[in-house]
C-alpha positions in Angstrom: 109.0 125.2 114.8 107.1 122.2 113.4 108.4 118.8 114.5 110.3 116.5 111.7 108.6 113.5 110.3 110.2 111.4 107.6 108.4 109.6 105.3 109.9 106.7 103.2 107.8 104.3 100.0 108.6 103.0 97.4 107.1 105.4 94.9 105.3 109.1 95.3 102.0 108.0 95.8 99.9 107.7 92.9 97.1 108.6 94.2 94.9 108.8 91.2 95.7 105.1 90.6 95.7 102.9 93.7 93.8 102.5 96.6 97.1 102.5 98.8 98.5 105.6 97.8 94.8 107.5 97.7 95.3 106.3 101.5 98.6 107.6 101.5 98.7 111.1 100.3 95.5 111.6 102.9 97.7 110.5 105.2 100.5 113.3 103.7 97.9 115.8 104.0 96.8 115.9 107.1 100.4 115.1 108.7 101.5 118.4 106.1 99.3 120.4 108.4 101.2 119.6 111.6 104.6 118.5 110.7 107.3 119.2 108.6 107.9 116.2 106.2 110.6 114.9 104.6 109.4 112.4 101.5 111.9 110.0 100.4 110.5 108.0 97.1 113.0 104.6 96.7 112.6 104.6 92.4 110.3 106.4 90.0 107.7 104.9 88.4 108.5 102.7 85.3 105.5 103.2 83.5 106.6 105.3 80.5 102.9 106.8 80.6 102.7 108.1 84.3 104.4 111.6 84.7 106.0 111.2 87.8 106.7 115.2 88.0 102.7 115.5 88.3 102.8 113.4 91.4 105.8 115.1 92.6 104.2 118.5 92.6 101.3 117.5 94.4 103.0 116.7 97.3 105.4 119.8 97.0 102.2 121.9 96.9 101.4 120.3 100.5 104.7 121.9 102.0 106.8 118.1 101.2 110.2 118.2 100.8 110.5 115.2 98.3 113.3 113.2 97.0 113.1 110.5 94.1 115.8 107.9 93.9 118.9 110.2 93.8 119.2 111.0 97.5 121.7 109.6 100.7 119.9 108.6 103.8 122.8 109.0 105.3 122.7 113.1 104.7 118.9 113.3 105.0 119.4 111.3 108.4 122.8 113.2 109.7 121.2 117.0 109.1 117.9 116.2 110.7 116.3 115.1 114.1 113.2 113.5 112.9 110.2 112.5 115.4 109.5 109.6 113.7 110.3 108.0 110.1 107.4 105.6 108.5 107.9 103.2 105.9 105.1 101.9 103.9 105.4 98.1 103.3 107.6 95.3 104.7 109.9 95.7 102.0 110.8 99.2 101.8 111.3 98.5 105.7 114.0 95.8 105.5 116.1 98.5 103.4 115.7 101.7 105.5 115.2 100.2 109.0 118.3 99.1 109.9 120.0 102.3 108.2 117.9 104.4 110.3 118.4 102.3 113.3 122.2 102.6 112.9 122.3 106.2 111.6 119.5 107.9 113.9 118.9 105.4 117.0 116.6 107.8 118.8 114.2 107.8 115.9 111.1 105.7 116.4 110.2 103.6 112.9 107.1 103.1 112.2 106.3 100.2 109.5 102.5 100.7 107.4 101.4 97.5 106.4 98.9 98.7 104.1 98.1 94.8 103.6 99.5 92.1 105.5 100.5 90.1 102.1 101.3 86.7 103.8 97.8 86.5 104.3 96.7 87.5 100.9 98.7 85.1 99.9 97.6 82.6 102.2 94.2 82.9 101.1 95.0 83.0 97.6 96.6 79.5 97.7 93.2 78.5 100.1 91.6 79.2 96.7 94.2 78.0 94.0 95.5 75.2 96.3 98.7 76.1 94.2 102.2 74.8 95.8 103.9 77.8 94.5 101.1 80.2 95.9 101.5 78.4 100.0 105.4 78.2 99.2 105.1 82.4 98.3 102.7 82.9 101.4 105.4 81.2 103.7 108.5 82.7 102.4 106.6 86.7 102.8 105.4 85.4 106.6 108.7 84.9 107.5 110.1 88.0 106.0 107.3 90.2 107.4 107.3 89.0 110.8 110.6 89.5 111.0 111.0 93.1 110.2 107.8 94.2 112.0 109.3 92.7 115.2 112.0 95.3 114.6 109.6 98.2 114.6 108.8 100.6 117.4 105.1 100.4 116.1 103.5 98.4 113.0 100.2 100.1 111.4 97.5 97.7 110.2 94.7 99.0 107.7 91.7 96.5 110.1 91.4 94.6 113.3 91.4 91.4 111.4 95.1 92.1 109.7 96.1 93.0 113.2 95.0 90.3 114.9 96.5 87.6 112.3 99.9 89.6 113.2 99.7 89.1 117.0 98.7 85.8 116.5 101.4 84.7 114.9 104.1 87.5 116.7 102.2 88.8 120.0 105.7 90.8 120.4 105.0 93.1 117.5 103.3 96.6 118.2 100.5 96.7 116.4 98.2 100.3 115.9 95.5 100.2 113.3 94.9 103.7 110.8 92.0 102.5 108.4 91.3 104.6 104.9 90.5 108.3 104.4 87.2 109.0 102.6 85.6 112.3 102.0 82.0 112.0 101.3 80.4 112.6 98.2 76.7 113.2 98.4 75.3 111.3 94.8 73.0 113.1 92.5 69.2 113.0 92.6 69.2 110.8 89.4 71.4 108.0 88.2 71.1 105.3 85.2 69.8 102.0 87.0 71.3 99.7 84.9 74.8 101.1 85.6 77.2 98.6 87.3 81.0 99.4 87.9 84.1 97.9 89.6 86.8 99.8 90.6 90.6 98.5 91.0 94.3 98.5 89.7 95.0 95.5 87.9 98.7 95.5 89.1 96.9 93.8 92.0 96.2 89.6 91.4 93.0 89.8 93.6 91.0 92.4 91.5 91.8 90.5 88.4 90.3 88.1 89.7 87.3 89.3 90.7 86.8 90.6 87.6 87.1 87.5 85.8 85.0 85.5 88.2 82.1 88.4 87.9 82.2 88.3 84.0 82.1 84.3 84.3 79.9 83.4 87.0 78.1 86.4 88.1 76.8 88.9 84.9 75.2 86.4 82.7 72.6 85.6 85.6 72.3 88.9 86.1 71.7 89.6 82.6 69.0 87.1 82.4 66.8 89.4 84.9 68.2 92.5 83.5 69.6 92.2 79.9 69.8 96.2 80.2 72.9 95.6 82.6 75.8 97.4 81.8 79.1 96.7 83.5 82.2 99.6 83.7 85.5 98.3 84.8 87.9 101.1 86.2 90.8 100.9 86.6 95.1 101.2 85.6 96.9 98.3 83.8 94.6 95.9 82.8 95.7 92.9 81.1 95.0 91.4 78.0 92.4 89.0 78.9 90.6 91.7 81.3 90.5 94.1 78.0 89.5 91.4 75.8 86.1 91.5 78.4 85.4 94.9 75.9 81.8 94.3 74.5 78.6 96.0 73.7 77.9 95.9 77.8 81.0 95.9 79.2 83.0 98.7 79.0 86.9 98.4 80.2 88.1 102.2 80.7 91.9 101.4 81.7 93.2 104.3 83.5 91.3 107.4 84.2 91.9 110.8 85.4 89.1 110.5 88.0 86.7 108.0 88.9 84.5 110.3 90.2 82.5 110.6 86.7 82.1 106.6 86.8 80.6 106.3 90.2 78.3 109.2 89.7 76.4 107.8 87.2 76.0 104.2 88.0 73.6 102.5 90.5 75.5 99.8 91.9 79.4 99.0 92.9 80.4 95.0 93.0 83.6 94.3 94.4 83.7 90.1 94.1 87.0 89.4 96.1 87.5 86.0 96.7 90.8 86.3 98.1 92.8 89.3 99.8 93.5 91.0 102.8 93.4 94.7 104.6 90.9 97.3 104.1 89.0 97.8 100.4 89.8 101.5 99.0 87.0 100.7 96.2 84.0 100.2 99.1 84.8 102.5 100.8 84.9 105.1 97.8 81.7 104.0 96.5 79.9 103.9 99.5 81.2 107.6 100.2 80.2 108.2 96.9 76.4 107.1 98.0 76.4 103.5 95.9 75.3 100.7 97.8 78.0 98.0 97.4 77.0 94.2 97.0 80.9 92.0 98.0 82.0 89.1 99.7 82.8 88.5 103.2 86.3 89.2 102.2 85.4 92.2 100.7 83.8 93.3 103.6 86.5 92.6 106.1 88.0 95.5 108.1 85.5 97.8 107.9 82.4 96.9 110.7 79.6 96.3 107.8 76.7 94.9 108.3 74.9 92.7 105.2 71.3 94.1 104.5 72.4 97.2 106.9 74.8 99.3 105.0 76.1 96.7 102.4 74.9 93.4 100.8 77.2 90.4 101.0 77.5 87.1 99.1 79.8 85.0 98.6 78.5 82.2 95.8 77.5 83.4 91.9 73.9 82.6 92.8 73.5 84.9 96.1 75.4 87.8 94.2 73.8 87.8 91.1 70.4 87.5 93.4 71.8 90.6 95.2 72.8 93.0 92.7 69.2 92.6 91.0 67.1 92.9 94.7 69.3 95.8 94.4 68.2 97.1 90.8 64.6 96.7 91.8 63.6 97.4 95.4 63.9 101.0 96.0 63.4 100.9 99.8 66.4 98.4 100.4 68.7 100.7 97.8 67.7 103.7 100.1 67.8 102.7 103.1 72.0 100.7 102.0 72.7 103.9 100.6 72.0 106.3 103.7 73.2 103.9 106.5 76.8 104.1 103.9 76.7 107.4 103.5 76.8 107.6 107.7 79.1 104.5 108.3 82.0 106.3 106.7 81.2 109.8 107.8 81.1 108.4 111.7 84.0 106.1 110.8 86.4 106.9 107.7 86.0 110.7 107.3 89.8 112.9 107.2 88.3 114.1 110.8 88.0 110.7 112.7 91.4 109.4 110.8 93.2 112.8 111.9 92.4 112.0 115.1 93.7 108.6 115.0 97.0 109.5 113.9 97.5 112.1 116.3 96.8 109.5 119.0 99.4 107.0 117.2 101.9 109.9 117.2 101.8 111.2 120.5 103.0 107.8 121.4 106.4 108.3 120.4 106.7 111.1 123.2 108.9 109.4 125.7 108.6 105.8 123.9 111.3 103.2 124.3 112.6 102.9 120.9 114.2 99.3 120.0 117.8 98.9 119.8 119.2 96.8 116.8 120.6 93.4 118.9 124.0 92.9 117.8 123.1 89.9 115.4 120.8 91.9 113.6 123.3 94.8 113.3 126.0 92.2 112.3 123.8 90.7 109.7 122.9 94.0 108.3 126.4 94.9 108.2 127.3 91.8 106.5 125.1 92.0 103.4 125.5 95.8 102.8 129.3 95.2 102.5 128.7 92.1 100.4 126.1 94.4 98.4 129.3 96.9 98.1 131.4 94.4 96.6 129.6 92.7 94.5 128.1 96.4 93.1 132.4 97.6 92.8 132.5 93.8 90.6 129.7 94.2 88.1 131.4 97.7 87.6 134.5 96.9 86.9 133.9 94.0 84.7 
């Protein structure tokens, strides 16, 4: 009989969407193939034009017993022994972990970070020098710290998000599971002038990159190359990000697959100026066999090497410069695009990842799992009665 795992976020992952839940339903599958997993899914998706049920049944098809908002933790928890329970994000954690603390104290909890986002945000306001933006950052430090010192283990995406984490909490636990990326090999031909970005726009950084490229970045490039064509991918764009539209630069929104974008264009840009973790879009393009030019941000996490396997920049001048070496020296664009191709086969691929979480699991055999102290239980108990009341009021008025 297959061992119990439970997993909790706040949606079913949209995989089709977001970098984070592409990560996350790799993560489903291979776990499908060992355990048996329980799926708990805090809300469905507002979105009036995402069919949750889709998303549903792919997970069901894996073996997934899945539950969306109407469920009782209480029940899930009381009729099953589960190995382990992860939560994806720091917020989802600070609902279920004290639950399954009190309800199931033998259960390890395992918090993904997916991003540490007190260090987005840090770097954000490094950028904006916004009050608001440092006064966000510091609030979501505190919060985040806090929980993950409550975890048995806390999963970071790269070395650098885990080391920010033990600097500032050596207590925490810290393991790192990076993305899952299958390669693609690319065709023999492809359109040269092709550029394309891939992101959600329900994420601040890709917004911005996208506005500083189309700023700062294109025209220069356009001055060397007036052929240039630039494809942005990718779900919810705003306003101003559609209003880019033009004769050569196409805004797609959401899109069943990106796989028909990336196969026909010659280069992937991914300007981040600000963010944090592992990027989902890098890595998919340079499985895909499309040499990336990003930033040193962009870059971070994933052990690339500029001129090697990747070009980075970090000023409109030296991007603009690199895209277009790219464009025109054949030998460089090989040579990135081989040395990609075997970065994330040697590092990224479902085998080397499968292997990582089994190592990650196997740690909870015979693993001291963390007791709630009795301020933290008294807290927790606190609010969820205050929650009851104050729920009972609004009824009843």
């Amino acid at each position: 009989m297959k061992e119990k795992l439970l997993i909790i976020a706040p949606l079913v992952p949209l995989f089709d969407r977001y970098s984070g839940d592409f990560r996350l339903f790799n993560i489903l599958e291979m776990l499908s193939k060992s355990y048996d997993l329980t799926y708990l899914a805090r809300e469905r998706a507002s979105d009036t034009s995402i069919d949750n049920n889709k998303y549903v049944s792919s997970l069901e098809n894996l073996g997934i017993r899945v539950y969306v908002a109407d469920y009782s933790i209480k029940d899930i928890l009381g009729s099953n022994s589960f190995k382990a329970a992860i939560m994806e994000y720091y917020h989802i954690a600070e609902h279920y972990l004290p639950r399954i603390k009190l309800l199931q104290p033998s259960c390890p909890v395992v918090i993904d970070t997916v991003d540490v986002h007190y260090l987005r945000l840090k770097r954000k306001y490094e950028m904006t020098k916004n009050k608001d933006d440092l006064q966000m950052a510091e609030k979501t430090k505190v919060r985040e710290l806090y929980i993950y010192s409550k975890a048995d283990i806390t999963l970071t995406v790269t070395d650098e998000d885990a080391r920010s984490l033990l600097n500032d909490n050596p207590n925490i636990t810290v393991r790192i599971l990076p993305n899952v990326h299958k390669l693609v090999y690319p065709p023999t031909t492809k359109h040269r002038n092709e550029i394309i970005f891939v992101g959600g726009f329900n994420h601040d950084p890709n917004i911005d990159a996208v506005v500083y490229f189309c700023e700062d970045i294109l025209p220069r490039i356009r001055k060397i190359l007036p052929e240039a064509r630039f494809t942005i991918v990718g779900s919810n764009p705003p306003g101003h990000i559609k209003a880019l539209n033009n004769d050569f630069i196409t805004v797609t929104g959401h899109v069943p697959s990106t796989a028909p974008y990336l196969e026909r264009s010659y280069v992937s840009v991914a300007p981040l100026r600000y963010g944090a973790g592992m990027k989902g879009k890098i890595g998919e393009a340079m499985a895909h066999g499309i040499p990336v030019v990003t930033t040193s941000i962009g870059a971070e996490g994933m052990g690339l090497t500029n001129r090697e396997n990747i070009l980075i920049a970090d000023s409109p001048e030296n991007f603009s410069d690199a895209v277009i070496e790219l464009m025109f020296d054949n030998i460089l664009y090989n040579k990135i695009q081989k040395n990609a191709l075997e970065h994330i086969e040697n590092n990224f691929s479902p085998e080397k990842v499968s292997s990582k979480l089994e190592r990650i699991l196997g740690e909870m055999e015979g693993l001291s799992v963390k007791k709630m102290s009795l301020s933290f239980t008294a807290s927790f108990l606190f609010n969820y009665t205050l929650g009851l009341v104050k729920r009972k009021l609004a009824t009843s008025i």
